[in-house]
N, C-alpha and C positions, 0 to 999 in steps of 0.2 A: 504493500500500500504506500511505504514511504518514496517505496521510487516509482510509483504513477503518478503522486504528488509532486515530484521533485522533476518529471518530464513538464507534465503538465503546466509548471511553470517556467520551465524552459521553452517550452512552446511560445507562452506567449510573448516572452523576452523577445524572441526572434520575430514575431508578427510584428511586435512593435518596431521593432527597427528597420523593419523592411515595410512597414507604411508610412514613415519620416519622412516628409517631403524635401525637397533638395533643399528649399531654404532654411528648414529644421536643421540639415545636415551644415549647413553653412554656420548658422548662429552657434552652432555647439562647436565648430571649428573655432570660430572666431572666442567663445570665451576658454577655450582652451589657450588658446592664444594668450585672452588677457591673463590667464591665471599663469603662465611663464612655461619657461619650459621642464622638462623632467629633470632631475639626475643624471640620467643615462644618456640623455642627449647629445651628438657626438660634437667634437669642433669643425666648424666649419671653415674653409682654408681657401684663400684668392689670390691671384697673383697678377697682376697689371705689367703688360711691355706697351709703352706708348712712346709715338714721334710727337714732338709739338712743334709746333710752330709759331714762336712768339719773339716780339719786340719789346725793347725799352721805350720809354717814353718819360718827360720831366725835366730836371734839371741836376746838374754837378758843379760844386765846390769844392776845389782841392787847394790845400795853403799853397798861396802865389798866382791862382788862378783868379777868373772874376768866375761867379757864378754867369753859368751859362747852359740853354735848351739843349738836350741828348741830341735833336736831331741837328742843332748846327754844327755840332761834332762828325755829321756821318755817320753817326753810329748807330741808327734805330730803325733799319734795316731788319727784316724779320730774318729768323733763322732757323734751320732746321737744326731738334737737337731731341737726344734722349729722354723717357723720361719714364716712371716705375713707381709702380702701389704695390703692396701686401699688407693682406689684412687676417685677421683670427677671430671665430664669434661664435658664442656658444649661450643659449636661452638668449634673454635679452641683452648682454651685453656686447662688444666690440672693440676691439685695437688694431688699430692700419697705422702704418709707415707710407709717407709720398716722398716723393723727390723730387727736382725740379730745376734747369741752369737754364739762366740765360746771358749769351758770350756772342756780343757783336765788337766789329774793329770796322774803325771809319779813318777817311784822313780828309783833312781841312788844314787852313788857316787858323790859326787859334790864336788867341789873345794871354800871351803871358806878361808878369807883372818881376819885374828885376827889383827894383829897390821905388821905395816912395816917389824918388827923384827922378827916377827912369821913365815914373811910370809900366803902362801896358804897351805892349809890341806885338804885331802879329805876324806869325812866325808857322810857316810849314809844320804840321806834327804829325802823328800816327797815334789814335785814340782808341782805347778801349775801355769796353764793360762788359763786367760780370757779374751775376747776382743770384746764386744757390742755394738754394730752403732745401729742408729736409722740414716735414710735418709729421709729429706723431700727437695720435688725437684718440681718447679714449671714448667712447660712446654708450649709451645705455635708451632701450626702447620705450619711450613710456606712454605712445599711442599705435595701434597697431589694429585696424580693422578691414573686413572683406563689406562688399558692397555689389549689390544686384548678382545673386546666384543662378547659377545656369541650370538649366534641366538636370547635367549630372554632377549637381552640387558644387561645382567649382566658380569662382569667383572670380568675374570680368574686369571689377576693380579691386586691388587691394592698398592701400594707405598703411604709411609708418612716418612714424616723426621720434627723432632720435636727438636729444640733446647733447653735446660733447664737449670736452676738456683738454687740454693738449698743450704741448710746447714746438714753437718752433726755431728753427735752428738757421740763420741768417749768415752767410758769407757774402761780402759786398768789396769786390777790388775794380778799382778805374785808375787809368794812366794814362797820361799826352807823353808823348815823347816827339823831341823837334827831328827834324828830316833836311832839314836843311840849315848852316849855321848862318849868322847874321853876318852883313856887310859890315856892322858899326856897331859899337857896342859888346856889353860881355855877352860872353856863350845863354844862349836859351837854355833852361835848365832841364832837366828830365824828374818830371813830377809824377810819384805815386803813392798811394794811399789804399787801406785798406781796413775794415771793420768785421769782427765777427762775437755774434753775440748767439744767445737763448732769451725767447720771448713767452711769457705766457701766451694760453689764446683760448678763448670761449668760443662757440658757434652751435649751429643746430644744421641737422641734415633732413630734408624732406625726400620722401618716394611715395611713386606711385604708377604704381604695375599695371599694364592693360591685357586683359585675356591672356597674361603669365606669357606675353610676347616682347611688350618693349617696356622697360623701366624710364619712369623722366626722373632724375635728382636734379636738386636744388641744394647746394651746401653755403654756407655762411659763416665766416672766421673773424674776430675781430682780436689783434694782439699789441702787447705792447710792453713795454719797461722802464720805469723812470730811470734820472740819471744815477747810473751804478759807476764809478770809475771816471767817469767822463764820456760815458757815450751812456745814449737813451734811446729810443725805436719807438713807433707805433707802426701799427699796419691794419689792413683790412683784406681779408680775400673773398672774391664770391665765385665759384665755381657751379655752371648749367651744363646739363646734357641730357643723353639718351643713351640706352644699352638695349641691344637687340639678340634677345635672346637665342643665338641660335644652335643652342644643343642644352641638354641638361646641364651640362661641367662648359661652353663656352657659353660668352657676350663677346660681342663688338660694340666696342662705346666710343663715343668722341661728345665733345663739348667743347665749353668756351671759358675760357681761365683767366680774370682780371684779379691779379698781386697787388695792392697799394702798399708803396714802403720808404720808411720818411728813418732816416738814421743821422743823429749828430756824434761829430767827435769831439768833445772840446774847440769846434769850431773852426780843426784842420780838415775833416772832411765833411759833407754836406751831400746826403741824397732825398731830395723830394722827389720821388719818381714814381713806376709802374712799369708793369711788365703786363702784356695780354696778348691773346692770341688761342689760338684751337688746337687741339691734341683728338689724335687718335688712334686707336690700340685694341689688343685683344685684353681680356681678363676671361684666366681662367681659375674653375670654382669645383671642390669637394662637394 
């Protein structure tokens, strides 16, 4: 008797789950979802190779220079150049690594400064910039929902918004070098400088999945550091795109990447500038 009992309610376990409508089957995905994920839940593992293609743009101060626009330098010339994410996420949480260079060389007429009394002279050079982040940014999910379920339970939209924390990591070197020596007067100098620092940095990352085909993000960085030593930084980044799903374990994504990045050095070097331009890359995914 106990185990006709014990069918019998096993029977109806199963009637009822198989008369769950697909959006029943949805909303119980979705509070699984809110409730986080299991223990057992494995890490999941990405790894980004992207080209980009970006330019400087702004202004450079070097001691003896005047302040002057990147692009009367020549130097803001888009470039092609490498560039690399991995990341590690397990329930709600997350941790990625970015990378990022940008290295143009221009030549101009440039404006150097010899002594008060000299004044400025303008003088043949060979101009460069450089300016390499490394981003590490921790993340944690705290909205995550499915939206209009399909016949077979699956979810045409799904939303996450993930707020994060991070540090990033700023190398910034620029130099004029003259190319030709003067008629009059002393030799032009050869001027270089360079900064590298660690910035905190706050931001949030938005997604949103369509028919588990194309992802759009929206990411948002804002960093900075008062004066430590003699040098201080602020920055802001905003990164848009699209990843198009095409396999379980790949995407193809590309987007569009605006750097703002303001660095003093006790006032021998000076960058008000930016860097932007589009990247695009495989990422592949555990």
């Amino acid at each position: 008797m106990i185990r006709s009992a014990a069918a019998a309610i096993l029977g109806l376990s199963l009637t009822h789950a198989a008369a769950q409508s697909p959006a029943s089957q949805a909303d119980s995905l979705t509070r699984a979802i809110d409730e986080g994920a299991s223990p057992s839940e494995p890490i999941r593992l990405e790894a980004s190779a992207r080209l980009a293609y970006f330019s400087p743009a702004g202004a450079i101060e070097l001691r003896g220079s005047r302040r002057i626009p990147v692009e009367f330098l020549n130097a803001d010339e888009p470039r092609l150049r490498p560039a690399w994410r991995v990341a590690a996420a397990k329930g709600r949480w997350g941790l990625e690594a970015s990378g990022q260079s940008t290295r143009t060389v221009g030549r101009t007429p440039f404006a150097f400064a010899q002594t008060p009394q000299a004044g400025f002279r303008r003088i043949p050079s060979r101009n460069e910039f450089q300016l390499d982040t490394i981003d590490l940014r921790l993340s944690r999910t705290v909205y995550e929902h499915l939206f209009d379920a399909d016949d077979a339970g699956s979810a045409v939209i799904a939303v996450r918004l993930a707020p994060r924390v991070g540090l990033r990591y700023v190398d910034f070197r620029a130099s004029f070098e003259p190319t030709q020596t003067p008629s009059s007067g002393p030799p032009a100098p050869f001027l270089e400088d360079s900064v590298t620092l660690i910035e905190p940095t706050v931001g949030i990352l938005g997604e949103m999945t369509f028919a588990k085909a194309v992802t759009m993000e929206l990411g948002i960085d804002l960093g900075g550091r008062p004066d430590i030593g003699g040098i201080s930084s602020s920055s802001g980044n905003i990164e848009y795109g699209f990843r198009f799903h095409l396999s379980p374990n790949l995407d193809l994504e590309a987007a569009y990447r605006l750097l703002i990045q303001d660095l003093e050095d006790e006032g021998n070097l000076l960058l008000d500038g930016s860097t932007a331009g589009l990247f695009i890359g495989l990422r592949f995914r555990t």
